[in-house]
C-alpha positions as CSV (number, residue, x, y, z in Angstrom):
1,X,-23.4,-5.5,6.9
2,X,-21.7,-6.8,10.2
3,X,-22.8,-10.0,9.5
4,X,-21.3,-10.9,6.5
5,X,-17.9,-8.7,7.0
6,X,-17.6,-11.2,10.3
7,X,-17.1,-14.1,8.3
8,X,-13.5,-12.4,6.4
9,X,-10.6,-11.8,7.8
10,X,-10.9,-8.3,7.7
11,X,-9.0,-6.5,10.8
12,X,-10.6,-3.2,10.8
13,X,-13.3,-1.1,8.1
14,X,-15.1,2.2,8.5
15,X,-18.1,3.8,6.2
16,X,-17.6,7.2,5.4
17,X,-19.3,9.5,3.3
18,X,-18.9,9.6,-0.1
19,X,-19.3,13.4,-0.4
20,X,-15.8,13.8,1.5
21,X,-13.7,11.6,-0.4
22,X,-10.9,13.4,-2.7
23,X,-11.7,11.9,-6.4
24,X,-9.0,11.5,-9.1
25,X,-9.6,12.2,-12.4
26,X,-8.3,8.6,-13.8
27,X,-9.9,5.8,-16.0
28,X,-11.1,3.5,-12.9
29,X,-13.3,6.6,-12.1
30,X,-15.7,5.2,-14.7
31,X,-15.9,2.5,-12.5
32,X,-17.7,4.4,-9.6
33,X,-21.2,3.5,-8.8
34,X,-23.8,5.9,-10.2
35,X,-24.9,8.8,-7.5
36,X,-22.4,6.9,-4.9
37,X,-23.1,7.8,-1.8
38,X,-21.3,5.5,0.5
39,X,-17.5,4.2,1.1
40,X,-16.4,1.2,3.2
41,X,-12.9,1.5,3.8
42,X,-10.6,-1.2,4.9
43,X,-7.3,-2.1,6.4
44,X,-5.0,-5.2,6.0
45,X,-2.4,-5.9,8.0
46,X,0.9,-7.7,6.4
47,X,3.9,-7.4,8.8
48,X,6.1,-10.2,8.8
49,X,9.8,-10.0,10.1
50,X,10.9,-12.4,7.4
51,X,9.4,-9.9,4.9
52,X,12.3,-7.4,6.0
53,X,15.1,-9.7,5.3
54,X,15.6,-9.1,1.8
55,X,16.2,-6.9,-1.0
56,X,12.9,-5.7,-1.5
57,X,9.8,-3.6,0.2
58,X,8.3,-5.9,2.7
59,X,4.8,-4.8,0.6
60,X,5.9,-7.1,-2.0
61,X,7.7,-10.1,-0.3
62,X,3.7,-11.0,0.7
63,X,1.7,-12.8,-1.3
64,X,0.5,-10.1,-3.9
65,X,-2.2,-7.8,-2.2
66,X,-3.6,-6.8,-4.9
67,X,-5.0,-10.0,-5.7
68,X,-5.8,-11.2,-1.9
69,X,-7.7,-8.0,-0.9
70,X,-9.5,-8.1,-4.5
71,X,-10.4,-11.7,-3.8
72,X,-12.3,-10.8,-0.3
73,X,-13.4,-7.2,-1.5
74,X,-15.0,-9.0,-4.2
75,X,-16.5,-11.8,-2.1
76,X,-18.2,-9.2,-0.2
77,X,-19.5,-7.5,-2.3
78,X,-20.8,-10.5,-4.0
79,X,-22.6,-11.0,-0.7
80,X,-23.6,-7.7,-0.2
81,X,-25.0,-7.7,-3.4
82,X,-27.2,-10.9,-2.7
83,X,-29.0,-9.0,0.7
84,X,-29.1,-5.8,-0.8
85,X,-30.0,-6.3,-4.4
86,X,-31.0,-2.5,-5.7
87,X,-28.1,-1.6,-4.7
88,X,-24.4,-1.2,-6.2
89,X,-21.2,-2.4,-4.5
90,X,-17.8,-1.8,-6.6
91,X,-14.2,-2.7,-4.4
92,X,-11.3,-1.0,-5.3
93,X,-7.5,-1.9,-4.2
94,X,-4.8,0.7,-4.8
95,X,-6.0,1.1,-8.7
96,X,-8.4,3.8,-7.4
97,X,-10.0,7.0,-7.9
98,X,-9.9,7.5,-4.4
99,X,-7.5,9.4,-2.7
100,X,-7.3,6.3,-0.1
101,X,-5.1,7.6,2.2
102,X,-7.1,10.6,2.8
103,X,-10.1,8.3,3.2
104,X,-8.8,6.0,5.8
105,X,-7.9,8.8,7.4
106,X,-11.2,10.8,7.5
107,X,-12.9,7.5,8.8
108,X,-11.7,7.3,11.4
109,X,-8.9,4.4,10.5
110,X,-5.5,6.2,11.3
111,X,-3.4,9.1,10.8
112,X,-1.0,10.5,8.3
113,X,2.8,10.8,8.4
114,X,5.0,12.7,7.1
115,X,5.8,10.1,4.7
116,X,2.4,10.2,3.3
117,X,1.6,6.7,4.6
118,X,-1.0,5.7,6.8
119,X,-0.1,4.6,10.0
120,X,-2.9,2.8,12.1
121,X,-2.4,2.0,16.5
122,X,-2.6,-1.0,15.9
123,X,-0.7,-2.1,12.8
124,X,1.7,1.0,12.1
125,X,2.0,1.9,8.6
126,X,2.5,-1.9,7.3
127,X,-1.3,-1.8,6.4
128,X,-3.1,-2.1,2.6
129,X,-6.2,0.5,2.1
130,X,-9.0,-1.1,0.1
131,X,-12.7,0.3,-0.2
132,X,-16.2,-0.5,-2.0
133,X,-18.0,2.4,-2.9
134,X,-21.4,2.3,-3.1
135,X,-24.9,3.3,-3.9
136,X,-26.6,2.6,-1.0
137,X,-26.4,5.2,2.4
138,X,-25.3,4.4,5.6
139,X,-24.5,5.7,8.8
140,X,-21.3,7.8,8.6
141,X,-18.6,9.5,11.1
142,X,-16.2,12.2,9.3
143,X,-13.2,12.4,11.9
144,X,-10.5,15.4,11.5
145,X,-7.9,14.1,9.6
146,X,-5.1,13.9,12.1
147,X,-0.9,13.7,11.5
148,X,1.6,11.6,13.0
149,X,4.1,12.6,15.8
150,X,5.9,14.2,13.4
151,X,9.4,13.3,14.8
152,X,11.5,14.0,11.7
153,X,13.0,10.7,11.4
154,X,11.5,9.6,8.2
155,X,12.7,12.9,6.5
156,X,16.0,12.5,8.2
157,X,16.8,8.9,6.9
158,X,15.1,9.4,3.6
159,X,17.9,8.6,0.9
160,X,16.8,10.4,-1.6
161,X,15.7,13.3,0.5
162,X,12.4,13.2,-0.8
163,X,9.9,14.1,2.5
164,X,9.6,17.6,3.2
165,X,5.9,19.3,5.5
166,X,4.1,16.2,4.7
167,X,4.8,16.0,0.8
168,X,6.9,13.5,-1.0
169,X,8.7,14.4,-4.1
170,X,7.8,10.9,-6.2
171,X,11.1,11.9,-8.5
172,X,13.4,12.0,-5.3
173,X,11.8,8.7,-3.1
174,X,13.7,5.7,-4.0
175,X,10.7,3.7,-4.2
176,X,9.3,5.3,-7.0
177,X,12.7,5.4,-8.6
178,X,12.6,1.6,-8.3
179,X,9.6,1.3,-10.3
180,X,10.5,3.8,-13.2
181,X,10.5,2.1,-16.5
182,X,12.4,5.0,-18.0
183,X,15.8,5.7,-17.6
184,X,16.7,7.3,-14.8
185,X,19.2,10.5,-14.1
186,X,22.2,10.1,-12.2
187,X,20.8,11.4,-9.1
188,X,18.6,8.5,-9.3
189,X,20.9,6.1,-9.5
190,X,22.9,7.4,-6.5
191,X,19.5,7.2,-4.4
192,X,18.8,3.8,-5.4
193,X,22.3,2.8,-4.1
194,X,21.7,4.6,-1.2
195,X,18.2,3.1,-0.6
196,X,20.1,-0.5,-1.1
197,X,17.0,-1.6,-2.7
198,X,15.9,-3.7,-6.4
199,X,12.0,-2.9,-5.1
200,X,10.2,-0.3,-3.1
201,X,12.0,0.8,0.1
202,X,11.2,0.6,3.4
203,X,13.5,3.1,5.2
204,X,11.0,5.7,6.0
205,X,8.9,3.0,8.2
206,X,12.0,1.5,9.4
207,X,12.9,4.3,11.5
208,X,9.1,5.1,12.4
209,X,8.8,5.4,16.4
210,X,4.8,4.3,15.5
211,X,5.5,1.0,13.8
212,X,7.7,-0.1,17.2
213,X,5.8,-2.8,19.1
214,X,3.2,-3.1,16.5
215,X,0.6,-6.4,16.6
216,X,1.7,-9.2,14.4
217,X,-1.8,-10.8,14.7
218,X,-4.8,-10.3,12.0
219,X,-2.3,-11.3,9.1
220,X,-4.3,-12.0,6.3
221,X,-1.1,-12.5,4.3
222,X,0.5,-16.2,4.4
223,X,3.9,-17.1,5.6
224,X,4.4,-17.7,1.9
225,X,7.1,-14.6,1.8
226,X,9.7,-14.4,-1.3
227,X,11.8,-11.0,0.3
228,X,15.0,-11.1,-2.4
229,X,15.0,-10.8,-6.0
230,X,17.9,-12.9,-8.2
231,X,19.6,-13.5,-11.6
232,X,17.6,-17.0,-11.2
233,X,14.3,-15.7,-10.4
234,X,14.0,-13.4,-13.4
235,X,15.4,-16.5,-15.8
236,X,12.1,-18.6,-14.5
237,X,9.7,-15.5,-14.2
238,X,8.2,-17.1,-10.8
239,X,8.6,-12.9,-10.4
240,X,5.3,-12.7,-12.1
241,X,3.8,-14.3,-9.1
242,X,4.7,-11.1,-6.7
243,X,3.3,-7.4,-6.6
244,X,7.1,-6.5,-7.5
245,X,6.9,-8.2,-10.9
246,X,4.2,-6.0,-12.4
247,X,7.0,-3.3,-13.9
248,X,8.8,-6.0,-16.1
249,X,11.9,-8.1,-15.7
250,X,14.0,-4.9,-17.4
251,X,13.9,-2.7,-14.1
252,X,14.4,-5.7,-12.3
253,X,17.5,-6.4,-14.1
254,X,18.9,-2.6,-14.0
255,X,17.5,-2.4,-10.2
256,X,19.3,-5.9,-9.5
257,X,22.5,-4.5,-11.1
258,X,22.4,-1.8,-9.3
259,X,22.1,-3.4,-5.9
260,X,24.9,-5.8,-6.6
261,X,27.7,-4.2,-7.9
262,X,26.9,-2.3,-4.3
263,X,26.9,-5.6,-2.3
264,X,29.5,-7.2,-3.9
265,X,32.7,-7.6,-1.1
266,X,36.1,-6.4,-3.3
């Protein structure tokens, strides 16, 4: 397997076994190899300061992950496949039955704040988790799943006071609220304006003492960055082309509103 996971641009991956993975109950469950036995677990990489400089998640100013991770997963596999042909090799990228987070961490790959995010030495928490799970056994390590410093500066800065012991009210985090195709309450609102945000947020790893000094190298993302969301854009729908697209242009347009009437000097 070293071989052909030598020729991607893959910064780190650990095997874990399958028996220790959380499992959600969800339709892409179906997609699990029968009698799995085996995950491969990966990490990429995407901080870019330019990503930072707009008015969305850094997460979605790259190119969209979910199609460049696919893209190699599925080339490995593909490859995998070819030298080990009784066996199964499925990849997964964030639409998962895996509890990824809990994964990564359990192999071995990082630890987990307070946020909920995985931070990893090397890259912080500005990391992607994909896997492919797999019929075929290999040689595993389970490693204790370990926390961060737990400083108290992501709970502290969160705007919608959402981080409390390790768990993240979804209703309360401002990047979920960003995402919400329903209406959303009041409070929500107020928390978006807080946040100061049309997509995701990135407060909570802002102020992150582990994602100081982090490595900029291993960047499978391109330079290609698109960090701020406008009146333009959503006339053209070049938005399609970005992971913060895939809600709609009608919580763009209520999340844009938002943000503006904030920004705009009186």
């Amino acid at each position: 397997m070293q071989d052909i996971l030598k020729n991607y641009n893959i910064a780190q991956y650990s095997t874990i076994s399958f028996q220790h993975l959380n499992i959600f109950d969800t339709r892409s469950k179906q997609r699990l190899p029968e009698n799995s036995k085996t995950a491969i677990a990966f990490v990429f990489p995407y901080f870019n300061k330019n990503a930072f400089m707009g008015n969305v998640s850094a997460y979605c100013s790259v190119p969209d992950y979910h199609i460049v991770a696919m893209k190699q997963l599925k080339s490995i596999c593909e490859e995998l496949k070819t030298k080990y042909s009784e066996y199964s090799f499925v990849p997964f990228v964030d639409a998962s039955p895996i509890d990824e987070v809990d994964m990564a961490a359990k192999s071995g790959l990082g630890v987990v704040g307070e946020n909920s995010l995985l931070i990893t030495e090397k890259w912080g928490s500005y990391i992607f988790i994909g896997e492919i799970i797999t019929d075929m056994e290999m040689e595993t390590v389970l490693y204790e799943k370990k926390s961060c410093m737990k400083c108290g500066l992501c709970k502290k800065h969160c705007p919608g006071k959402a981080i409390n012991n390790g768990i993240v009210d979804k209703e309360k985090c401002a990047s979920h609220i960003s995402q919400k195709k329903r209406d959303i309450t009041d409070w929500q609102f107020e928390i978006l304006k807080r946040a100061n945000t049309v997509f995701g947020c990135d407060i909570c790893q802002k102020v992150c003492p582990h994602n100081k000094n982090i490595d900029q190298s291993e960047n499978m993302f391109s330079d290609d960055i698109v960090n701020t969301v406008t009146e333009q854009m959503l006339k053209d729908t070049s938005y399609k082309q970005r992971a913060f697209g895939f809600r709609g242009m009608k919580v763009l347009e209520r999340n844009l509103q938002i943000y503006n009437a904030q920004n705009t000097k009186k």
